[in-house]
N, C-alpha and C positions, 0 to 999 in steps of 0.2 A: 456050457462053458465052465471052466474050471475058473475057481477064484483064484486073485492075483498074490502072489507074494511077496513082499519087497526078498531083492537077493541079500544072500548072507554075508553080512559087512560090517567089520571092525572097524567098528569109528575109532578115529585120530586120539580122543579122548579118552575113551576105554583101553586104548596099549598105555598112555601118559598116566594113567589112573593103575592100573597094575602095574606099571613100573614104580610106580611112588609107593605105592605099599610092599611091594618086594624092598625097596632101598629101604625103608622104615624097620621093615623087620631086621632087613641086617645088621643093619646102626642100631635097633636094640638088642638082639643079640651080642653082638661084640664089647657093646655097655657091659651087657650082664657078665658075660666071659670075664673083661676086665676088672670087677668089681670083686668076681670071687673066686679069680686067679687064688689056688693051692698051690703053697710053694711046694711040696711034695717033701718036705722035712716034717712031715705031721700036718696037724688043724692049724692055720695062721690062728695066730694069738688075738684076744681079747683086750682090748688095753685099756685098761678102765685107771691104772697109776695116773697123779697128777704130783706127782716128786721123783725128781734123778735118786736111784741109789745112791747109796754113801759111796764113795770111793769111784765109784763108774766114768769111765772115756766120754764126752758128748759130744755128739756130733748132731747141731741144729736142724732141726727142717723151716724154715723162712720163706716168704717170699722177697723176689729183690725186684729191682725194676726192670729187667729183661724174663724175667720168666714169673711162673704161678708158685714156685716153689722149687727148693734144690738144700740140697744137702752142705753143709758147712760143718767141718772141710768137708770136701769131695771128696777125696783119702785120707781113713784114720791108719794109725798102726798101733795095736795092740801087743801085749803080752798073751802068750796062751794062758786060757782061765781067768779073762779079762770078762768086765761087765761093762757092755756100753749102750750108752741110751740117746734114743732119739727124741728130746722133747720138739714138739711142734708147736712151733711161735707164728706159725702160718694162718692167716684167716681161712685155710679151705682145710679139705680133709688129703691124709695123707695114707700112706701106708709104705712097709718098706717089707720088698721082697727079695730074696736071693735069688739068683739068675739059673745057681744051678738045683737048686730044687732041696739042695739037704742042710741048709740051716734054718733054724727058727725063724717065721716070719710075722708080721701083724695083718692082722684086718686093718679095713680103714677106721682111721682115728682121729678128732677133731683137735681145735687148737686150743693148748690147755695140758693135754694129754701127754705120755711118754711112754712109747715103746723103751724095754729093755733087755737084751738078752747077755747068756754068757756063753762063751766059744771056748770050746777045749779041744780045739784039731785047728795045728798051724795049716797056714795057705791063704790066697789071694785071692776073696769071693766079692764078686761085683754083686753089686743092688741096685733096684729101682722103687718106684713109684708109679704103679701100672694104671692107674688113670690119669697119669702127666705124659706124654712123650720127652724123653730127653731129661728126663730127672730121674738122672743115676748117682751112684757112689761106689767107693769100692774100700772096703773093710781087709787091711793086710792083718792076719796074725801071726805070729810069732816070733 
């Protein structure tokens, strides 16, 4: 007689078990994605300043009671070859990205800290904050 086999069977717990490690990995993935989103205007910036330039536009990053964080104002409007900064008064970490890839952007920054850039090409460039959803802005110049 031939020894017996159990048949071949995917227990309930073994699909529940690799589905949970597939969902893990994607949610860290997507983490990591979010974290070192390039805005495609160069290297996102370093932001190691803890002072507004002299003369600079600022436009806050806070938290308020509806949200983690958000930009105040929500829309600035510049001059071209304007300098504006984003200090963050926020207990979490920020960052601020341009949407369409070709202006200066930051790494993430803690509270304390101040992103600042200068724009010398007018136009209408929305921004975010890529580990918040819904924490955007939109920087007009000129």
């Amino acid at each position: 007689m031939l020894p017996h086999s159990a048949p071949d069977r995917i227990s309930a717990s073994s699909v529940r078990r690799g589905w949970l490690v597939g969902l893990l990995g994607l949610v860290a993935t997507v983490a990591l994605v979010a974290c070192g989103s390039d805005s495609g205007g160069g290297s996102p910036a370093e932001v190691t300043a803890t002072d507004v330039p002299p003369g600079a536009v600022v436009v806050d990053v806070v938290t308020s009671a509806r949200s983690v964080g958000e930009y105040l104002p929500k829309e600035a409007s510049v001059p071209v070859g304007a300098t504006v900064a984003w200090p963050n008064k926020s207990n979490a970490s920020h960052n601020v990205v341009f949407k369409d890839g070709s202006l200066p952007s930051s790494k993430l920054y803690g509270e304390g800290r101040v992103f600042s850039a200068t724009f010398d090409k007018a136009g209408r460039f929305p921004y975010r904050c890529t580990i918040h959803p819904g924490m955007d802005g939109t920087l007009v110049v000129g």
